[in-house]
C-alpha positions as CSV (number, residue, x, y, z in Angstrom):
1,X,163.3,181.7,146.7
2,X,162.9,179.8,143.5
3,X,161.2,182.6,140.6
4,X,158.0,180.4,140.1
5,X,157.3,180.5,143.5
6,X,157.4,184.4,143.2
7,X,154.0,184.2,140.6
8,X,152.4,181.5,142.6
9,X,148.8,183.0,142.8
10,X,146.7,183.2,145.9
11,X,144.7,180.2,144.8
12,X,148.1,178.6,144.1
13,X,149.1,179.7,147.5
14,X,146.6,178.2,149.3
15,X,147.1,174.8,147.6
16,X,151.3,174.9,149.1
17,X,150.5,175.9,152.4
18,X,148.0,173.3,153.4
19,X,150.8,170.9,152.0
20,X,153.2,172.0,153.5
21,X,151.5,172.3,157.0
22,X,150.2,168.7,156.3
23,X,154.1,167.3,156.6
24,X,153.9,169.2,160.3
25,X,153.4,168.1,163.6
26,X,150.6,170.1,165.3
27,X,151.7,172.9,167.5
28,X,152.1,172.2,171.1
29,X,148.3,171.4,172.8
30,X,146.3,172.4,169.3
31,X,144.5,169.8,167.5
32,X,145.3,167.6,164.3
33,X,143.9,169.2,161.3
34,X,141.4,166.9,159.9
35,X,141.8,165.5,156.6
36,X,138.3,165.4,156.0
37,X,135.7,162.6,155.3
38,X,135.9,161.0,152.0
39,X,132.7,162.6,149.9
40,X,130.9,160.2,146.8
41,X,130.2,161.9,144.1
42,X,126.3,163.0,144.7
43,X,123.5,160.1,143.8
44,X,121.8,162.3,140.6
45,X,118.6,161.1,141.7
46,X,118.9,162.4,145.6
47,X,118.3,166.2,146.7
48,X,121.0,167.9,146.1
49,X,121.6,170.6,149.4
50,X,122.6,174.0,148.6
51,X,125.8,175.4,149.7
52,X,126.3,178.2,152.5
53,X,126.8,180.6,150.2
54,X,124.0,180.0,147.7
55,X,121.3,180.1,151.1
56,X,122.6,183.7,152.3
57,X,122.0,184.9,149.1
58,X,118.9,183.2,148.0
59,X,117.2,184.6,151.1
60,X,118.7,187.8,150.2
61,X,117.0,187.8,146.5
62,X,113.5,187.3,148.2
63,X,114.1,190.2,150.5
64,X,115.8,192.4,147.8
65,X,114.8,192.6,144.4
66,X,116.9,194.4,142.0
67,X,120.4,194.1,143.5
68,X,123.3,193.0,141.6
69,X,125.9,193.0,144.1
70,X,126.9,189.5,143.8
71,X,127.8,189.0,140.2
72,X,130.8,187.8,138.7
73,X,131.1,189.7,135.3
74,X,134.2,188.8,133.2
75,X,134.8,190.0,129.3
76,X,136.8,188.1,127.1
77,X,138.8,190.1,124.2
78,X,138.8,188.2,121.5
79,X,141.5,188.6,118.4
80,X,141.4,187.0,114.8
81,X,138.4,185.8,112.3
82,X,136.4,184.5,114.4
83,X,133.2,181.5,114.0
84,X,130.4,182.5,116.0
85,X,128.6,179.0,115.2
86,X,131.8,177.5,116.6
87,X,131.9,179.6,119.7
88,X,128.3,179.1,120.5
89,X,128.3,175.2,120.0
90,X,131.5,175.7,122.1
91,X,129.6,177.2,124.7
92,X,126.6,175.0,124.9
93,X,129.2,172.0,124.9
94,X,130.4,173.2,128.2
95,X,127.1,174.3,130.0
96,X,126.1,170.5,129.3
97,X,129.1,169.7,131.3
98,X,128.6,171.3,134.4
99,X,125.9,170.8,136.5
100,X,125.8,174.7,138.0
101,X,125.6,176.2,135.1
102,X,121.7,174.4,134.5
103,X,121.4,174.7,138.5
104,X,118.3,177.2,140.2
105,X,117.7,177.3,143.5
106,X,114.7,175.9,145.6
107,X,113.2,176.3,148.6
108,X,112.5,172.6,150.3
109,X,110.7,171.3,154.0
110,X,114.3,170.2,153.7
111,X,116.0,173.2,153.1
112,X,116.8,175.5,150.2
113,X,118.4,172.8,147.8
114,X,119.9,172.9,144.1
115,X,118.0,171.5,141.1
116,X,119.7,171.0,138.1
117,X,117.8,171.1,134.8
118,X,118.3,168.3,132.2
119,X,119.0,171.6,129.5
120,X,118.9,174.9,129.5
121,X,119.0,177.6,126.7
122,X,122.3,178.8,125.7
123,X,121.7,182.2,123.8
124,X,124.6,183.9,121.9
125,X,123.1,187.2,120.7
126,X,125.7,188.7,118.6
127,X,125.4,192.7,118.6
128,X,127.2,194.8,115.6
129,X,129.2,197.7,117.0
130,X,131.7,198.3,114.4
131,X,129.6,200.9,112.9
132,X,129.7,203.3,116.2
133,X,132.4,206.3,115.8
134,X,134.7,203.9,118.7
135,X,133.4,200.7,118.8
136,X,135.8,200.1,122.4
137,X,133.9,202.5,123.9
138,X,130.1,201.6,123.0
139,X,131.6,198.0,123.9
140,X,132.5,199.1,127.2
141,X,129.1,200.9,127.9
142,X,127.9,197.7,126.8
143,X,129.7,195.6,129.1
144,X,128.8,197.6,131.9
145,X,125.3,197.6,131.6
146,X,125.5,193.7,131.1
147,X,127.3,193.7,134.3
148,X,124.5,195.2,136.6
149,X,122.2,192.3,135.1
150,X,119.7,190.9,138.2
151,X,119.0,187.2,138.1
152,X,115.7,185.3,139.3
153,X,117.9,182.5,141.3
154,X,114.8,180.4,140.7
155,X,115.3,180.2,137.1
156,X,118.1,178.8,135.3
157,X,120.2,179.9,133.5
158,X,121.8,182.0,136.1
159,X,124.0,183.6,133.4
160,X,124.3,185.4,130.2
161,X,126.4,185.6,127.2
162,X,126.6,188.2,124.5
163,X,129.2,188.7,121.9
164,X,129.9,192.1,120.4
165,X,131.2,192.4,117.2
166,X,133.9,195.5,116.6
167,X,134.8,196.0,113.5
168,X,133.3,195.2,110.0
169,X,135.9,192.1,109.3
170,X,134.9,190.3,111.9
171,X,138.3,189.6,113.2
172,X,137.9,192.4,117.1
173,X,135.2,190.8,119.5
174,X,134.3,191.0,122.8
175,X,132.7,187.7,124.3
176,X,131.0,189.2,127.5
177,X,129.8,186.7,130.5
178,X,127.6,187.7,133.0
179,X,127.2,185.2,135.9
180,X,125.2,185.1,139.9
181,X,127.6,184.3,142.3
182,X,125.7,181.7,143.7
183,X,127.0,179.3,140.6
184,X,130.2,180.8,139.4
185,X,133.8,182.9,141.5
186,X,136.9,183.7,139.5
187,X,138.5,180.0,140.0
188,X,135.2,179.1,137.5
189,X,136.1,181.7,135.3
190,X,139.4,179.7,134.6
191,X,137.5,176.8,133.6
192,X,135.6,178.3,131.4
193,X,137.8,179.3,129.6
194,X,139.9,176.3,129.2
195,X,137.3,174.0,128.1
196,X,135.8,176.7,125.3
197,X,139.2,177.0,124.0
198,X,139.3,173.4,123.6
199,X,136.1,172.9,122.3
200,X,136.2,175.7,119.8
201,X,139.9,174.0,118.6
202,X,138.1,170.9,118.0
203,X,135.6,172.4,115.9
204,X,137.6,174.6,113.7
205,X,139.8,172.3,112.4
206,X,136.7,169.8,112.0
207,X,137.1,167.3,114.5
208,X,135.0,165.5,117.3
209,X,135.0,167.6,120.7
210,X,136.8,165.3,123.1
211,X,137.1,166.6,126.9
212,X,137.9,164.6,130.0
213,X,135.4,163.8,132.3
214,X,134.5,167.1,134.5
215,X,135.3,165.8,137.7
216,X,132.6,166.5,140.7
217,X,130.1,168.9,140.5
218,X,128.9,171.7,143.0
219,X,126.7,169.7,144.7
220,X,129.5,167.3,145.1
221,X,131.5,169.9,147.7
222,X,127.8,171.2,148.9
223,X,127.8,167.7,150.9
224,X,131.8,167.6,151.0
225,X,130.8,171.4,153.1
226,X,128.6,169.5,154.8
227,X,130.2,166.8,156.0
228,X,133.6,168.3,157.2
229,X,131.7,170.9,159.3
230,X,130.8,168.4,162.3
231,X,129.6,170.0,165.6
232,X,133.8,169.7,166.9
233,X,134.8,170.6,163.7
234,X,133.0,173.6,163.9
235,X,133.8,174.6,167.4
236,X,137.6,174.4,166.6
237,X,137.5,176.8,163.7
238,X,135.4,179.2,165.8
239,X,138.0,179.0,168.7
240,X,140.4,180.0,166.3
241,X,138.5,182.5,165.0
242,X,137.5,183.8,168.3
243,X,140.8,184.5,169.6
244,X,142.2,186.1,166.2
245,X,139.6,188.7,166.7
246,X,139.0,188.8,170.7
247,X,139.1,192.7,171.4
248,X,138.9,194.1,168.1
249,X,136.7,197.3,167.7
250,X,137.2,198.0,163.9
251,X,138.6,200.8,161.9
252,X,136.1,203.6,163.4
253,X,136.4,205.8,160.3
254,X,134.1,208.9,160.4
255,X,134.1,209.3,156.2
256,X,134.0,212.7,153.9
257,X,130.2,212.3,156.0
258,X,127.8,210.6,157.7
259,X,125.6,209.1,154.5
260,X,121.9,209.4,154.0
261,X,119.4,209.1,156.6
262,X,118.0,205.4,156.5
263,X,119.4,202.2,155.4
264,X,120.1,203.1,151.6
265,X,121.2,200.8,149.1
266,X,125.0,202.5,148.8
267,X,125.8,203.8,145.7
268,X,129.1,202.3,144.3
269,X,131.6,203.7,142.6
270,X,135.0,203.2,140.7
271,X,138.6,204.7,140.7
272,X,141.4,202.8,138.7
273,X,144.9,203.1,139.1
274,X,147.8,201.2,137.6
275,X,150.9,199.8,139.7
276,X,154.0,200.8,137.6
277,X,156.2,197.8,135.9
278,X,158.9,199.0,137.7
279,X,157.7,199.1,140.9
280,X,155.6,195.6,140.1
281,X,158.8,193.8,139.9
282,X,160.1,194.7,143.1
283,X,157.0,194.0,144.8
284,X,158.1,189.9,143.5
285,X,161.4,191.0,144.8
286,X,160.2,191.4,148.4
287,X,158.1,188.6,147.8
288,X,161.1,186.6,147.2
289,X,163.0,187.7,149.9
290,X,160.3,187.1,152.5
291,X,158.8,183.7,151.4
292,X,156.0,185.1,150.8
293,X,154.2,186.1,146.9
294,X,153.0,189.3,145.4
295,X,149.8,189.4,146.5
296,X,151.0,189.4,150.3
297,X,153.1,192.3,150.0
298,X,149.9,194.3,148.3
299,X,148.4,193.0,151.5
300,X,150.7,194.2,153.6
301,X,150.7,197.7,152.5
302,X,147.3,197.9,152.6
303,X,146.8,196.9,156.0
304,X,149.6,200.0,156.4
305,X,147.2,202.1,154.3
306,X,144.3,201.7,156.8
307,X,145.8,202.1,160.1
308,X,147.3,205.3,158.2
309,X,143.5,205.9,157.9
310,X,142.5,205.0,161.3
311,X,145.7,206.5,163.0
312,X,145.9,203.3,164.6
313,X,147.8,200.3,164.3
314,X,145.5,197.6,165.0
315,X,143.5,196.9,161.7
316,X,141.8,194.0,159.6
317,X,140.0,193.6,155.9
318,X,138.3,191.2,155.0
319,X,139.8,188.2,152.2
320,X,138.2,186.6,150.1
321,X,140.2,182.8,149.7
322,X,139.5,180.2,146.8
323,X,138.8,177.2,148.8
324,X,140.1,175.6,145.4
325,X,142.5,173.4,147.7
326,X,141.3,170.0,147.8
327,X,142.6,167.3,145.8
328,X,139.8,166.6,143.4
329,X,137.9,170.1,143.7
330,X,140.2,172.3,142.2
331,X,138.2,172.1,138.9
332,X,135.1,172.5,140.5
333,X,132.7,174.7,138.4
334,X,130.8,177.0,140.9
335,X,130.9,179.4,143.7
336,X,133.7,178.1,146.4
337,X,134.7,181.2,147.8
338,X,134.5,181.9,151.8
339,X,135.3,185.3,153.5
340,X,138.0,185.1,156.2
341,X,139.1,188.3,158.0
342,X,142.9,189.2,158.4
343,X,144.4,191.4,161.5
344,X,147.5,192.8,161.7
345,X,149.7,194.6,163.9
346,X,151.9,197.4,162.6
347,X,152.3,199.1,165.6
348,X,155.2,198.7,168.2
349,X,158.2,200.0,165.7
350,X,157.8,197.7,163.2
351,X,158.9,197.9,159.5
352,X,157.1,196.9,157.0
353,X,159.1,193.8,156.4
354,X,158.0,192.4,160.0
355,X,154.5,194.0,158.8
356,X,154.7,191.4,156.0
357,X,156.1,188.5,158.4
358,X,152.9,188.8,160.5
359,X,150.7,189.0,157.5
360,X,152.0,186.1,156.0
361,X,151.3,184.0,159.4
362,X,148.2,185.6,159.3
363,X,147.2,184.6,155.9
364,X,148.4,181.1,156.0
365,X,146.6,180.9,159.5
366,X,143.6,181.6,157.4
367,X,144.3,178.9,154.8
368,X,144.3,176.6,157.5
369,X,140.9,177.9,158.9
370,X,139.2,178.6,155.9
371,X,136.2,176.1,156.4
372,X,134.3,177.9,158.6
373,X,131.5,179.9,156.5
374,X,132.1,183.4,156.9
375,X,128.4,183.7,158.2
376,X,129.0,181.1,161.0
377,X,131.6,183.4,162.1
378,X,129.3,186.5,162.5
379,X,126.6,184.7,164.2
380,X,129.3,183.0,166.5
381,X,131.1,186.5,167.1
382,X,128.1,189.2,167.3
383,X,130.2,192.0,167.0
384,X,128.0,195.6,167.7
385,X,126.8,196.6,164.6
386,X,127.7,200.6,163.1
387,X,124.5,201.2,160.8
388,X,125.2,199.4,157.4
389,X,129.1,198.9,158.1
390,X,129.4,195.4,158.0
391,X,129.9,194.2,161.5
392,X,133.4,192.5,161.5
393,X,135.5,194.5,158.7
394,X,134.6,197.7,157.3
395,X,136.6,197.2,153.8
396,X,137.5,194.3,151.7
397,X,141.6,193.4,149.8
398,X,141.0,191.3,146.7
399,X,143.5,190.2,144.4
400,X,143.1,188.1,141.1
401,X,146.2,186.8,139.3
402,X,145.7,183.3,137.0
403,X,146.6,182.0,134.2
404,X,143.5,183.4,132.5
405,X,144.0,187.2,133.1
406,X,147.8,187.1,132.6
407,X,147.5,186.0,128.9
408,X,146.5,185.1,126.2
409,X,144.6,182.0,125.5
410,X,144.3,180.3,121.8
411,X,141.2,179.1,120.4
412,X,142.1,177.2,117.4
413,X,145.1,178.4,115.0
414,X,143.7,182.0,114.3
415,X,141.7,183.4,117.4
416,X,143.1,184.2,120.5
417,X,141.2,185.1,124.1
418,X,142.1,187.6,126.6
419,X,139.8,187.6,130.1
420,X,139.6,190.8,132.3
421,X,137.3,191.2,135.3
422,X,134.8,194.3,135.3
423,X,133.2,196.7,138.1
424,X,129.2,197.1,138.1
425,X,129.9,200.1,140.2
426,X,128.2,198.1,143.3
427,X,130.0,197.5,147.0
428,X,129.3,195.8,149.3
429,X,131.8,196.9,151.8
430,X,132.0,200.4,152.9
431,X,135.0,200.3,150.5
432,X,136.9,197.9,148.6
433,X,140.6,197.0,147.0
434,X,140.7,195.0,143.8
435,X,144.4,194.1,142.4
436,X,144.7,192.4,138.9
437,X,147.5,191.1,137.4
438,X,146.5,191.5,133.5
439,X,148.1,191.7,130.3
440,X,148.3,195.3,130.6
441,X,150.0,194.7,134.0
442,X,148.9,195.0,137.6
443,X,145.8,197.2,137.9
444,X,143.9,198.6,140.8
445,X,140.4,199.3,141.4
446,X,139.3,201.4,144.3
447,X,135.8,200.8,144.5
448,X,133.4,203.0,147.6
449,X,130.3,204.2,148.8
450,X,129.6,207.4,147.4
451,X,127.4,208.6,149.7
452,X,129.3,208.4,152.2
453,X,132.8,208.6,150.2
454,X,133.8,212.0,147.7
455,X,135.8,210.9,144.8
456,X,138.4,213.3,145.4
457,X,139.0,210.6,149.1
458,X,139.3,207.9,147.2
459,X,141.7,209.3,144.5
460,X,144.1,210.5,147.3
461,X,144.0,206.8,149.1
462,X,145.3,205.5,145.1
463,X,147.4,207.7,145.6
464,X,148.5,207.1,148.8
465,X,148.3,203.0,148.2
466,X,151.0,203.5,145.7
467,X,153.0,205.6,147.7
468,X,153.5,203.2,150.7
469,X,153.8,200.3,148.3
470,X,156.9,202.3,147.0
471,X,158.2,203.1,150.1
472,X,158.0,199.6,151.5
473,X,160.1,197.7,148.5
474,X,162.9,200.9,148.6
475,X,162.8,200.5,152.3
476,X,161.8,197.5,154.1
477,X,163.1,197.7,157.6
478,X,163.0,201.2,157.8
479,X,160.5,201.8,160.9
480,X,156.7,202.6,160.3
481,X,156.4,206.0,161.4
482,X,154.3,205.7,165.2
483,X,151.3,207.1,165.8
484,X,150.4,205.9,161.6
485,X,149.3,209.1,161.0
486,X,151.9,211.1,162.1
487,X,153.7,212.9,159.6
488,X,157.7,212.1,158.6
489,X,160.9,213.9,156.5
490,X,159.7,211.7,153.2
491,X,156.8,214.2,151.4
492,X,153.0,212.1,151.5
493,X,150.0,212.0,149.6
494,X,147.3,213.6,151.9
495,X,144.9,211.2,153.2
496,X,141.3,211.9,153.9
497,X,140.4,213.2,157.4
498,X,138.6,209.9,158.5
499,X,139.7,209.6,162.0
500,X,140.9,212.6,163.8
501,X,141.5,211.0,167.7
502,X,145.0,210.0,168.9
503,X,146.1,206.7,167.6
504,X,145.1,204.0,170.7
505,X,142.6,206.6,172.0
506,X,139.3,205.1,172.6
507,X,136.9,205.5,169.5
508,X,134.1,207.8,169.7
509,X,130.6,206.6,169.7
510,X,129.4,205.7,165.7
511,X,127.4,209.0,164.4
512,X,124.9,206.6,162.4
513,X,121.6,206.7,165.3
514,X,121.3,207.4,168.6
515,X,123.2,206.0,171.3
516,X,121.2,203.0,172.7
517,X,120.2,203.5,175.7
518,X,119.7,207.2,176.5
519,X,116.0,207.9,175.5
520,X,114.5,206.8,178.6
521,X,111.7,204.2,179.4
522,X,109.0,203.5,177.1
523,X,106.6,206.0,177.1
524,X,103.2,204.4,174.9
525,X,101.6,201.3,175.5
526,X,102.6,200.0,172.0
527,X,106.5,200.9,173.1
528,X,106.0,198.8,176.0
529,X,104.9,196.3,174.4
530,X,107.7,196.3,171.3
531,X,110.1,196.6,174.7
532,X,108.8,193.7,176.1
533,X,108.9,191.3,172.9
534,X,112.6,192.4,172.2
535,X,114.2,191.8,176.1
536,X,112.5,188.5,175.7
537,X,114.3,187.6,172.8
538,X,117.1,189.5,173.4
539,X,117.3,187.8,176.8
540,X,117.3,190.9,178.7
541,X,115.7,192.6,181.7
542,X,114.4,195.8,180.4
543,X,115.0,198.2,177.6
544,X,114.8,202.0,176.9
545,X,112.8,203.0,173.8
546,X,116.0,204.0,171.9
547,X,118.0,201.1,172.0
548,X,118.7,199.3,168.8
549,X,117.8,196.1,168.4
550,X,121.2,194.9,166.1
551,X,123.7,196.9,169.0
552,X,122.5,195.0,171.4
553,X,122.6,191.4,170.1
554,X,119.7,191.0,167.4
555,X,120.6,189.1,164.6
556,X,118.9,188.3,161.1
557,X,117.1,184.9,162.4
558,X,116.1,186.5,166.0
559,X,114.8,189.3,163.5
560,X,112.5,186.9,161.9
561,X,111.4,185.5,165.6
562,X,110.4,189.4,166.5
563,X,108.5,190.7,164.1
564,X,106.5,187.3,163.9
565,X,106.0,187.7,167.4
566,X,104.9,191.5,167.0
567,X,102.4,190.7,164.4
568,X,101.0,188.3,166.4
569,X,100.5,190.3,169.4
570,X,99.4,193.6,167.3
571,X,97.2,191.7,164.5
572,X,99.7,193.6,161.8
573,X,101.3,192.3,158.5
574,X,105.0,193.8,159.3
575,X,107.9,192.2,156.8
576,X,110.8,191.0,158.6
577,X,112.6,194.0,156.6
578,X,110.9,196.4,158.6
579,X,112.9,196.2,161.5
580,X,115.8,196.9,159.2
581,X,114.6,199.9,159.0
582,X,113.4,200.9,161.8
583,X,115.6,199.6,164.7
584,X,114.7,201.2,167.6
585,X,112.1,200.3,169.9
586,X,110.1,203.7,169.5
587,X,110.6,203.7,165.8
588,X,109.2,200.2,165.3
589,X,106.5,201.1,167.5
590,X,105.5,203.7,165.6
591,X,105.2,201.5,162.6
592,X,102.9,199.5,164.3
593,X,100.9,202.2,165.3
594,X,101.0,203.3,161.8
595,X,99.8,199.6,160.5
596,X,102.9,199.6,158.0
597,X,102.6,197.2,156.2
598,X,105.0,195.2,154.2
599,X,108.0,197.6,153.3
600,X,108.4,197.7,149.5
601,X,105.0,197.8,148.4
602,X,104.9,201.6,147.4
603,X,107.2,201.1,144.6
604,X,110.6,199.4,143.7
605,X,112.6,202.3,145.7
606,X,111.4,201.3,148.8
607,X,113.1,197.9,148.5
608,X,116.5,199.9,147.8
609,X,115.7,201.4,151.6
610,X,116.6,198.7,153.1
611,X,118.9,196.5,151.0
612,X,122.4,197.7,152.4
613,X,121.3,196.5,155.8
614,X,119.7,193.5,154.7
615,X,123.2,192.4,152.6
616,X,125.1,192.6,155.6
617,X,122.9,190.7,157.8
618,X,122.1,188.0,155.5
619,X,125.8,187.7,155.5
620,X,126.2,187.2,158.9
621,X,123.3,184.4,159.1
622,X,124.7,180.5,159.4
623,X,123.0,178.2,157.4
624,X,121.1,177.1,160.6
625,X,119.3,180.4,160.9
626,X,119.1,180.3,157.1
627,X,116.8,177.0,157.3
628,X,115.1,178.4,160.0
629,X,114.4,182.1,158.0
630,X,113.3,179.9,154.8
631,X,110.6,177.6,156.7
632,X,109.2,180.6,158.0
633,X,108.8,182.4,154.5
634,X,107.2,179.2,153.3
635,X,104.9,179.4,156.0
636,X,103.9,182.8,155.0
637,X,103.9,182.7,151.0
């Protein structure tokens, strides 16, 4: 395998494998791939429609105040005497370039759509840390803090910049950039970066900036989104979907404990590691010697990692993919990303090389299905829900490897940039791998819940990470040991005591409530009531008064349908996030009975009781129940 295909990045990845699947014939009774309607570039003057992702998380932000799970927070090292007049006329050249980066989000009859503001504000505060005892260090408190910043996604600019200056000559920076998911992902960060090194060039050696013409804008692959997801379209990609996932019951994992009681905003936290050169350049090795790249085999032996965990071999994460593949959207400046969900098998004496065959296939299987919003596929799938564990994968495998982060870029003659991702210390799995290739190498970041997660657990699953990693490149058709967690000759990092049943043994019931179903008939006229509202949406004959509404079908839009239909039979004010909270026919009964009113109203904290839930079934809603969920808010605003 040729070397450059070895550092091809996922994004890059992506990009070949829908080319090269393009030259071939469709497998035996599956359908063509569709190329795709043409999409014009969006009439200025015409409503511009949001894109999936922005309406999950705009209805999110209305439920949730004060939650910065979905930022994208980069920090850019800069070197050398820097202009900050050049770097902030840089800066305001490029935000009049792209059309996201003056977008807020509104709702519309129509649904929630994108307006983008003629100009917005571009503030460069410049704050003087040189004179602190270690300028890195306040820089990254700084950074951190910045990081954890909560945008109104009804008012643009949904971003922030702020340079911090190091040291006294002016020549140590740090340009920090704070962004909402809903306008920027990591393939933005890229261009960014390119077009502020050019335009800063341009200015410090006095000329004109020049750049080519952007290209489309967001609202440009909103409709593109739009258009390709026709009502076949969108039953093939489910199909798919469907039968990648048919008869899988998660990981199961029991964690260090149970977390608090309630739905609890969880309380993220970091663990970094480093991958060792060495052992980095035999992970391209394998890479090469499989057709596959890098961040496959760091795939691979993480999928080994969790059914180590599980002590089972069937096991899927989460993926986040660029979507960056289309001809004419890979400069696109906004938030492409969509979720897909990868399941492997390591069981039935495979080695880790076959491991890596199958997650290849199941990777570029994903490429070629990677259209279907990742909500679409939750509504279309209803798994059972397990308290705030999101309902298809319990934990999430990022990596990030571009041009950007891997190094440096020149502005001008005398000033050079370096870009690195940060943590905010948020999660919105139950826990989550992040791999990035950097100057300083390839780094890791295990971020968890720590409620529900000790520190010393997530230390030990580092440290096991980097042992199976090591083990798989010395030895790649050596046999996985069977059951995963059993025990062999070569010495182990210990592993947390997550799952203690038989690997294949059925999983025990999830220790988060009470098992639906065993509480008996409702007792109180209110219960009966609350009982008789939910088997109508629910489509059901009777219910007990301990059966959870979300285990046994409920959604986020039927959600919205119940407690509109409770407060109309009751004469209450109930939010929709109530039944977040309280689940259960008896305990939503009781709230009645109580006349709660709308949860949150006590004080900011009670909006954190219910925000873990609420991100996880916001998720899951398509953008059909999304429309729905946003007319009904209007109605009642």
């Amino acid at each position: 395998m040729d070397d450059s295909l070895s550092r091809l990045t996922p994004q890059q990845w992506t990009r070949l494998a829908e080319r090269a699947r393009a030259g071939q014939p469709p497998a035996h009774g599956q359908p063509e791939q569709p190329a795709g309607p043409p999409v014009p570039r969006a009439d200025p003057a015409a409503p511009r429609p949001a894109t999936h992702t922005q309406e999950q998380l705009w209805f999110l932000s209305r439920l949730t105040a004060g939650t910065p799970n979905y930022n994208v927070p980069f920090r850019f090292d800069l070197e050398g005497p820097l202009e900050p007049h050049h770097l902030h006329t840089a800066l305001r050249t490029v935000v009049q370039r792209h059309d996201a980066l003056r977008t807020e989000l509104r709702p519309h009859p129509g649904g929630l759509r994108q307006v983008v503001r003629a100009r917005v504000p571009v503030e460069l505060p410049v704050r003087d840390l040189s004179r602190h005892d270690d300028p890195r260090a306040a820089a990254d408190t700084r950074c951190f803090e910045l990081a954890r910043t909560v945008f109104d996604l009804e008012t643009a600019p949904l971003w922030r910049f702020e340079l911090l200056r190091l040291d006294a000559a002016g020549e140590r920076h740090v340009l920090v950039w704070i962004a909402s998911h809903t306008i920027a992902d990591g393939g933005a960060v890229g261009v960014l970066l390119d077009e502020v090194s050019a335009a800063y060039a341009a200015l410090a050696a006095g000329r004109d900036v020049v750049l080519p013409d952007p290209g489309p804008q967001l609202a440009d692959y909103a409709a593109r989104q739009r258009a390709l997801l026709t009502p076949a379209e969108t039953e093939r990609l489910t199909a798919y979907w469907r039968r990648r996932l048919d008869g899988y019951d998660g990981l199961r994992l029991t964690y260090d404990r149970p977390g608090p009681a309630g739905a609890t905003l969880p309380k993220g936290r970091t663990v970094r590691f480093t991958v060792p050169a060495a052992l980095r350049r035999r992970v391209v090795g394998l890479a090469r010697e499989h057709a596959g790249s890098p961040f496959m085999v760091l795939l691979a032996a993480y999928q080994v990692l969790l059914a180590r965990l599980a002590r089972r071999p069937d096991v899927a994460t989460a993926l986040p993919l660029a979507c960056r593949d289309t001809p004419g959207f890979e400069k696109v400046f906004g938030s492409l990303t969509n979720t897909v969900v990868i399941r492997t098998d390591t069981g039935g004496g495979a080695s880790f090389a076959t491991v890596l065959d199958r997650v290849r296939e199941a990777v570029l299987g994903a490429i070629e299905h990677q259209n279907l919003p990742f909500g679409k596929l939750v509504e279309e799938l209803r798994p059972a829900r397990h308290g705030r564990t999101n309902p298809i994968a319990e934990t999430i495998f990022s990596y990030g490897g571009t041009p950007a982060t891997l190094g440096w870029t020149p502005l001008g003659d005398s000033v050079r940039a370096a870009c690195r991702g940060m943590s905010n210390d948020t999660v919105r799995f139950d826990f989550e791998l992040v791999l990035d290739d950097t100057l300083e190498g390839l780094t890791g970041r295990f971020e968890y819940d720590s409620d529900r997660i000790d520190a010393r657990s997530a230390r030990q699953i580092c440290d096991a990470y980097l042992e199976i990693l090591g083990a798989a490149v010395d030895h790649p058709d050596a046999p996985l040991p069977h059951p995963p967690g059993e025990e062999s000759d070569r010495p182990r990092p210990p592993l947390p005591a997550w799952s203690t049943a038989p690997a294949d043994a059925p999983a025990p019931a999830p220790p988060d409530g009470p098992v639906p179903g065993t509480g008996g008939a409702p007792r109180t006229g209110t219960e009966r009531a609350v009982a008789r509202i939910w088997a109508g949406a629910l489509g059901r004959d009777a219910l007990e008064r301990d059966d959870d509404f979300f285990a046994l079908g409920g959604y986020s839009m039927l959600a919205v349908d119940v407690i509109a239909a409770v407060n109309e039979e009751f004469g209450t004010d109930l939010s929709v996030l109530q039944i977040f909270e309280t689940s259960s026919v008896a305990s939503l009964a009781r709230a009645v009975e109580a006349g709660a009113g709308a949860v949150g109203t006590d004080g900011a904290g009670d909006d954190e009781t219910v925000a873990a839930d609420l991100l996880e079934q916001v998720e899951g809603m398509s953008d059909e129940e999304v429309a729905r969920a946003l007319e009904r808010l209007r109605d009642t605003s």
